[in-house]
N, C-alpha and C positions, 0 to 999 in steps of 0.2 A: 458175184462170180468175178474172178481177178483173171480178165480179157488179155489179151497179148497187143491189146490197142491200150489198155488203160496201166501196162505194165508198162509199154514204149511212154507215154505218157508221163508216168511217177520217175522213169530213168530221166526222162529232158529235163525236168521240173529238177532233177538234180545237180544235175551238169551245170544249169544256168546258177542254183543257188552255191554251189563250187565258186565258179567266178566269180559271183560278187564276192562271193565272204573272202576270197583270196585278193582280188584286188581292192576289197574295199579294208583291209585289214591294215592298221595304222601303224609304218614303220617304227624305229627306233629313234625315243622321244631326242631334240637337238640337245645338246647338254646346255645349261646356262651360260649366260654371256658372261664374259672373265669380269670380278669388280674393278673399278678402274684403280690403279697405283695410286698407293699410297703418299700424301704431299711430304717435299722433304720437312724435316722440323722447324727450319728457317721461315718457314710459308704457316707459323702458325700464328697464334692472335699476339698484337703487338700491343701492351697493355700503358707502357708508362709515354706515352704521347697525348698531348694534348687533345689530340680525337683518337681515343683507342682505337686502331685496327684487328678487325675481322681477320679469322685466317683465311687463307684461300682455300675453295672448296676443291676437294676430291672432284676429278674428270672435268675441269672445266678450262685447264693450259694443257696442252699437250709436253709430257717429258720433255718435248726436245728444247722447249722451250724457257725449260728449269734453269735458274742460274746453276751455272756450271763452271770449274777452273778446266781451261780444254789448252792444249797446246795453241801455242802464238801461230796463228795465219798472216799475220801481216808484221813479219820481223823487220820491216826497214821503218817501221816506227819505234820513235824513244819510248820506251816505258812512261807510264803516267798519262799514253796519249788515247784518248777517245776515240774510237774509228764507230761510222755508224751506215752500216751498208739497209738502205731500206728493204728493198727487194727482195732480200734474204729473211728480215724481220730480225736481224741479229745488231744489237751493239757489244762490241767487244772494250775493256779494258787495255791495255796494253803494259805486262808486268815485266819486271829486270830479271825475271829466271826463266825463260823462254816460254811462259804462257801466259794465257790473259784469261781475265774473268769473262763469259760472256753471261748476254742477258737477252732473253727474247721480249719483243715490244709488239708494239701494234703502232703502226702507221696510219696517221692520218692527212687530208689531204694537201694540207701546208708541211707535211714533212715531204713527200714525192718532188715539191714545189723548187728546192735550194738544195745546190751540190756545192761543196767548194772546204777550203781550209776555213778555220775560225779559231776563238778560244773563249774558253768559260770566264766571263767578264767577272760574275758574281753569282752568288747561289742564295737561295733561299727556302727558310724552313715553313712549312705553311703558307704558301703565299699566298695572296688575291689575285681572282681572275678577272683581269678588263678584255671585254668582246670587243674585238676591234671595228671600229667604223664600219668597215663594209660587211661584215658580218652581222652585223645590227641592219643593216641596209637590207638585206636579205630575211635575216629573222626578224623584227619590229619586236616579239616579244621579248630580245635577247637587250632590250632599252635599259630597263634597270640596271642590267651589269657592264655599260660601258665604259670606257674612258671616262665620258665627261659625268656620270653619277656617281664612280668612284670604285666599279667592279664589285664582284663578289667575296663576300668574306670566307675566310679558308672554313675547310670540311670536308667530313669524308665525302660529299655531294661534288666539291668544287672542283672542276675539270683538271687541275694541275694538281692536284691531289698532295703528297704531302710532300714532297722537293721539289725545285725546278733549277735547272742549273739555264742559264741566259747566255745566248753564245753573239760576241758583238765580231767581227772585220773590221781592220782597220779603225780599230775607235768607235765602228759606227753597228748599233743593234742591228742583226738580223730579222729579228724576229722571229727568230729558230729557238725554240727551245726543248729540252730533255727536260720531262715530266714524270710525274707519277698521274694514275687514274683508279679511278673508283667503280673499272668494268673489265675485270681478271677475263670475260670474255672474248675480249679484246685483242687481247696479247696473241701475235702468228697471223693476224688480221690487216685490213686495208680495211679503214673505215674514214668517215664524211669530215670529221672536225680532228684538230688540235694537232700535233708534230710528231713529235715520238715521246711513247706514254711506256712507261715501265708500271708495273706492280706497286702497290705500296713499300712491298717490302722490299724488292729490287732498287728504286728509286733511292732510299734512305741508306741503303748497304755502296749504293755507288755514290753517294753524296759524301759519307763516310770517305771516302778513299781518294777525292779526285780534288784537286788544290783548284785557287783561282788563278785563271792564268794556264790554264793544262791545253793543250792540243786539242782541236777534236777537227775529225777529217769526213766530211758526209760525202760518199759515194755515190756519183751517179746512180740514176735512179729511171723508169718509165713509171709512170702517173696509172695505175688500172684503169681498164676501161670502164668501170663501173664506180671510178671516179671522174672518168673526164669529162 
C-alpha cells in the first residue's frame, strides 16, 4: 500500500537524485588548444652545410622571436652596425632604408657580463670551442675541450654552433662573442653558459650580411637573478 510516508519518501529520493544529476552534468567540453604557428620556411632543414641542419621545430621559439625586417629603433646608428640589447633578448641589424633585421637570442651568462662599443674582428664558419680556464675550473669534465687540449671540434653538439662572429676593443679580444647554438629552446631565454647564441639559421643569415670590421654596440644590461 503506497503510504503518504513512503510517497513523502519516493518525492525526497527525487529531489536529491535532481541535484546530483544537474550538477554533476559535465558542462561544455573546452575546445582544443590552438596548434602552435607554423615555422617561417627560412627555419627549415639546411642541407648543403657541412653538418646539415635540422629545421626548427613547430612551438619551441616564440613568434616574436622569428627573424624579422621591423623598423629601425636605433637610427643614430650607421647601417651595417650591430646593436645587441640583452635584456630585451633582441639583436637588431642596422639597414640603409630605415629598418633592421632583428633576431631573437638567448643570453648567456657572459653575455649579461660586458656592455660597451666593439667590432667584428673576424668571423668564422664552423668553429672550435675552447672552455675557457675557469670554466674548466668549475666543470673539471669540461678538460678535454680546453685551450690547452685544443677545444672542441665543430657540430651540430658544438656550443658556437655553426658561425661566431669575435668582437675585439681596441685591438684587444673581448671575449664576447655572437654565436649560433644547437638549443632553439633557448632563444627568449637567460641561460648558465656561452654569450649571445642565435639559431643556426639566424646565425649564418647574419654572418651572411655583416663585414669584418662592422659596428657592434652591447647595451647595458642586469645579470638575472637566477644567474647571479
Amino acid at each position: 500500500m503506497f503510504t503518504r510516508r513512503a510517497f513523502l519518501g519516493a518525492a525526497s529520493a527525487a529531489f536529491v537524485s535532481g541535484c546530483t544529476s544537474i550538477g554533476g552534468r559535465a558542462g561544455p567540453a573546452a575546445p582544443p588548444p590552438s596548434p602552435p604557428p607554423e615555422m617561417p620556411f627560412f627555419y627549415g632543414p639546411i642541407l648543403d652545410e657541412p653538418f646539415p641542419i635540422p629545421a626548427v621545430p613547430r612551438g619551441v621559439v616564440p613568434p616574436q622571436y622569428w627573424r624579422q625586417q621591423v623598423e629601425n629603433p636605433f637610427p643614430e646608428h650607421a647601417p651595417g652596425t650591430i646593436v645587441v640589447d640583452p635584456n630585451a633578448f633582441y639583436l637588431h641589424l642596422v639597414q640603409a632604408d630605415g629598418t633592421a633585421m632583428r633576431y631573437g637570442i638567448g643570453v648567456g651568462r657572459q653575455g649579461f657580463s660586458w656592455s660597451g662599443d666593439a667590432v667584428v674582428q673576424y668571423k668564422r664558419r664552423w668553429p672550435r670551442w675552447r672552455a675557457p680556464d675557469e670554466m674548466v675550473a668549475r666543470q673539471p669534465e669540461l678538460a678535454p675541450y680546453s685551450v690547452a687540449a685544443g677545444g672542441m671540434d665543430p657540430g651540430l653538439n658544438n656550443p658556437l654552433g655553426a658561425r661566431a662572429l669575435y668582437l675585439f676593443q681596441n685591438g684587444e679580444d673581448t671575449i664576447y662573442r655572437i654565436h649560433g647554438n644547437p638549443e632553439a629552446h633557448s632563444i627568449g631565454q637567460a641561460v648558465s653558459s656561452g654569450c649571445i647564441r642565435l639559431l643556426n639559421h639566424d646565425i649564418i643569415d647574419l654572418h651572411d650580411r655583416v663585414r669584418d670590421g662592422s659596428k657592434v654596440v652591447v647595451r647595458p644590461s642586469s645579470m638575472p637573478a637566477t644567474l647571479a
